[in-house]
C-alpha positions as CSV (number, residue, x, y, z in Angstrom):
1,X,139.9,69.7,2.5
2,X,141.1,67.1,3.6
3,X,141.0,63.3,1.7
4,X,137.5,61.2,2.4
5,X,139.2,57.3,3.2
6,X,137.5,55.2,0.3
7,X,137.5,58.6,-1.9
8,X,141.2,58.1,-3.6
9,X,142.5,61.7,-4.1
10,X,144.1,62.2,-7.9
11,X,146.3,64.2,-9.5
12,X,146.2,65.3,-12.9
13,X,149.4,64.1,-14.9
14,X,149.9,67.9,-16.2
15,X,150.7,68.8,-12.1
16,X,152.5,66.3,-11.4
17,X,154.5,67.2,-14.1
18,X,154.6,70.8,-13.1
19,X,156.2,69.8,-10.0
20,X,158.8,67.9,-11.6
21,X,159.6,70.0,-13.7
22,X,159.9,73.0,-11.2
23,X,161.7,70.6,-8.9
24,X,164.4,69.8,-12.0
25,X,164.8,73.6,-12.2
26,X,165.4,74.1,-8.6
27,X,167.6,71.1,-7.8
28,X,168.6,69.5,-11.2
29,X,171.4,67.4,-9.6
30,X,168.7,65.6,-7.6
31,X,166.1,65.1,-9.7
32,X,166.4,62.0,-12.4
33,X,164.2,62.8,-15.0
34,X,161.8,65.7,-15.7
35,X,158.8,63.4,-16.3
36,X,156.3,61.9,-13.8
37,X,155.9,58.2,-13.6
38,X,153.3,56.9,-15.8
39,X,149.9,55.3,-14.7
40,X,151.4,51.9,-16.3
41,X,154.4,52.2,-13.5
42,X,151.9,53.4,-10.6
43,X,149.7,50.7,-11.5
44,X,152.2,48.3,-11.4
45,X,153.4,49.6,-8.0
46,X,150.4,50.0,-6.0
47,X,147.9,47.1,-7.8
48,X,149.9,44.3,-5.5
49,X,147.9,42.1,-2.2
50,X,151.1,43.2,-0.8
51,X,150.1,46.9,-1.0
52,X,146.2,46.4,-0.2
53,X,147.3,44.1,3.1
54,X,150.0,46.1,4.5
55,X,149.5,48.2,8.1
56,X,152.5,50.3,6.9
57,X,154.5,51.1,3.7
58,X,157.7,52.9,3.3
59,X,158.4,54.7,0.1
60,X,162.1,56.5,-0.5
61,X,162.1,58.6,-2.5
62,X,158.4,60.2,-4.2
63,X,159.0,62.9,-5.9
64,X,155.9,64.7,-7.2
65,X,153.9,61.8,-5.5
66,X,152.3,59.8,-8.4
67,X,153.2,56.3,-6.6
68,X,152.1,57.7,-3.2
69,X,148.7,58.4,-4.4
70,X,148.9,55.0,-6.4
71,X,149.8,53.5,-3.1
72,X,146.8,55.4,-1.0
73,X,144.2,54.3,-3.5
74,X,144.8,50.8,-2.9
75,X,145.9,50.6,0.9
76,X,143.6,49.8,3.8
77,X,142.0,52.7,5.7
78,X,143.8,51.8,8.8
79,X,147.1,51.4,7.1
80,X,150.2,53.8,7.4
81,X,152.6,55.5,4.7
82,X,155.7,57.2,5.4
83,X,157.4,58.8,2.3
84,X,161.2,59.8,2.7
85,X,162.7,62.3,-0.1
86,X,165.4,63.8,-0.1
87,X,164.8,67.0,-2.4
88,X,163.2,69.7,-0.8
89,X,162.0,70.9,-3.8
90,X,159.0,68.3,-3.4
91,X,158.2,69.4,-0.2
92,X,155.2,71.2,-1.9
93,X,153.7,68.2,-3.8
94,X,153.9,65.9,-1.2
95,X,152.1,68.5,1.4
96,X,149.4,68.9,-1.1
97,X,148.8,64.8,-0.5
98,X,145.8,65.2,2.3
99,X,145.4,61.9,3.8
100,X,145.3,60.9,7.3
101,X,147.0,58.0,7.1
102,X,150.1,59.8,5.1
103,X,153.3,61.4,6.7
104,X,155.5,62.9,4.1
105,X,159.6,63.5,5.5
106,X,161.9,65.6,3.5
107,X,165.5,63.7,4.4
108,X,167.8,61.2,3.3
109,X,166.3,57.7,3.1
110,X,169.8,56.5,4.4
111,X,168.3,57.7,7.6
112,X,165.5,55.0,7.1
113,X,166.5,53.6,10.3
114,X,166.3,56.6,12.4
115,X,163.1,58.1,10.8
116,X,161.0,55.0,11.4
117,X,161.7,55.4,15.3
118,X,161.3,59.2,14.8
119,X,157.7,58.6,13.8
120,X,157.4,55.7,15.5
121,X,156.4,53.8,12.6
122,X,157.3,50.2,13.4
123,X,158.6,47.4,11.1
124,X,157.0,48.3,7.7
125,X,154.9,45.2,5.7
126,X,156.4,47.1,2.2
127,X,159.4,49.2,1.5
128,X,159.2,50.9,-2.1
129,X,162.1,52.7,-3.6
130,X,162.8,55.3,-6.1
131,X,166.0,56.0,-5.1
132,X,168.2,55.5,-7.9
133,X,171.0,53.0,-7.1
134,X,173.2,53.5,-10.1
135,X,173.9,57.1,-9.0
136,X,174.3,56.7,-5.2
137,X,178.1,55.6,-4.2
138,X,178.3,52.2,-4.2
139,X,179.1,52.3,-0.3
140,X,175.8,54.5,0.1
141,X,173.4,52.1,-2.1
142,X,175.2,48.6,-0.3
143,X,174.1,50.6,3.2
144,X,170.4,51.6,2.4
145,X,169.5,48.0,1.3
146,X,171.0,46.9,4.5
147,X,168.6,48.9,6.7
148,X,165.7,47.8,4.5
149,X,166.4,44.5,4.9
150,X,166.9,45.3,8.6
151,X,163.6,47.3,9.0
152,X,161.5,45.2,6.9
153,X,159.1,42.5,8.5
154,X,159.8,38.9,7.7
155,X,157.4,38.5,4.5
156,X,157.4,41.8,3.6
157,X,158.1,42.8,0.4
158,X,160.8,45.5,-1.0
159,X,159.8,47.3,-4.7
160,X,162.2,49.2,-6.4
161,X,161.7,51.2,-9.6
162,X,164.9,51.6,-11.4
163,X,166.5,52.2,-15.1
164,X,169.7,50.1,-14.5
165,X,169.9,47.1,-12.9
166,X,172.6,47.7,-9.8
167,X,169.8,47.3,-6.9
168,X,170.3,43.9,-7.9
169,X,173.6,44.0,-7.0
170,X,173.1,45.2,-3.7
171,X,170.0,43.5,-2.9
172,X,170.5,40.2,-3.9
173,X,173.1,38.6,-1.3
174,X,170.3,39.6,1.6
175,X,167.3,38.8,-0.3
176,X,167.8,36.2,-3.2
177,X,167.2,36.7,-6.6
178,X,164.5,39.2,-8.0
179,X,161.5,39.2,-9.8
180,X,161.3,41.8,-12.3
181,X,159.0,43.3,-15.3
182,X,159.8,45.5,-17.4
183,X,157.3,49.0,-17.7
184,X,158.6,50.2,-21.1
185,X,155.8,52.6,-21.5
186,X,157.2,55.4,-19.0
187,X,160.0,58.2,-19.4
188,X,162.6,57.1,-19.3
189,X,161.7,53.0,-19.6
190,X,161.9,51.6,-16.2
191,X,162.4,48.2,-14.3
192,X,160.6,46.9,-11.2
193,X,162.6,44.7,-8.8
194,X,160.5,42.7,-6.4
195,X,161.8,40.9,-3.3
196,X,160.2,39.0,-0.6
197,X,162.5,39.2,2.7
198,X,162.8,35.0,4.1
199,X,162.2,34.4,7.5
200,X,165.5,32.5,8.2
201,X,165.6,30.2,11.9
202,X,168.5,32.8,13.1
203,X,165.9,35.7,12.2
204,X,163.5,34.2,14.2
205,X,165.7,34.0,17.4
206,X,166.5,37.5,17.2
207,X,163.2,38.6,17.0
208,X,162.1,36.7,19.8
């Protein structure tokens, strides 16, 4: 049946966990912890003006879809999410997400580029990331923050959820220092990274 807009679909934590866990089994390599994010991390996700503005948001990489509904709860009924992840093994979860205004992907968010014209999604008003950065090659990780920065709309923001710090790495000579908080009631303990991408005058002439 599919989701009522204004009628926020939920997921028990005990499902969500199931799928992680079944996920681990099936691809352990790909999968960075066996336990769902928490309601303190979803909540500090999704409860942003950011979130409940946006036309379109982004999230790479899912998983059993705890932020995605976190996201859906609070977004506009007009407004758009795409969710890129890369372990099939999700595929599941994510279809069980009924909401018109979500389209899940199974692919490689390095393909951000290619996917947004594939479902002709536009220049997203939030990107939110997953993705672990400190176990992508350096190469890969210095490539996917590029194409966010690319894809993202000036004044949009980027969120990433991360245990070590390395997204800052990447993400800082493109968008500036971060702000963070730290969610220590999660497994394991997590970091969130916030950026707002700067309109620069060179910026502008492209676009135009």
């Amino acid at each position: 049946m599919p989701l009522s807009i204004g009628q926020p679909q939920t997921t028990s934590f005990a499902k969500r966990a199931f799928h992680v866990f079944k996920a681990w089994m099936k691809q352990p390599t790909q999968v960075a912890t066996i336990c769902p994010s928490s309601p303190f991390l979803m909540e500090n996700i999704a409860d942003r003006d950011c979130v409940r503005n946006a036309s379109s948001v982004v999230e790479l990489g899912p998983g059993a879809g705890g932020t995605t509904l976190a996201l859906l709860a609070q977004m506009r009924p007009d407004g758009r999410l795409l969710a890129i992840e890369k372990t099939d093994a999700f595929r599941e979860a994510l279809d069980d997400i009924a909401d018109p205004r979500f389209t899940p992907h199974i692919g490689d968010a390095t393909d951000l580029i290619t996917l947004l014209e594939q479902h002709q999604f536009g220049r997203p008003d939030v990107i939110v990331s997953g993705v672990p950065f400190s176990a992508i090659p350096p190469a890969v990780a210095k490539n996917l923050v590029q194409a966010i920065h690319q894809v993202l709309k000036p004044g949009g923001e980027f969120i990433a959820y991360q245990v070590r710090s390395d997204v800052e790495r990447f993400a800082r000579p493109l968008f500036g220092p971060a702000e963070t908080e730290k969610i220590a009631i999660n497994i394991p303990p997590l970091t969130v990274f916030t950026w707002r991408k700067i309109q620069s005058p060179s910026m502008t002439r492209d676009i135009a």
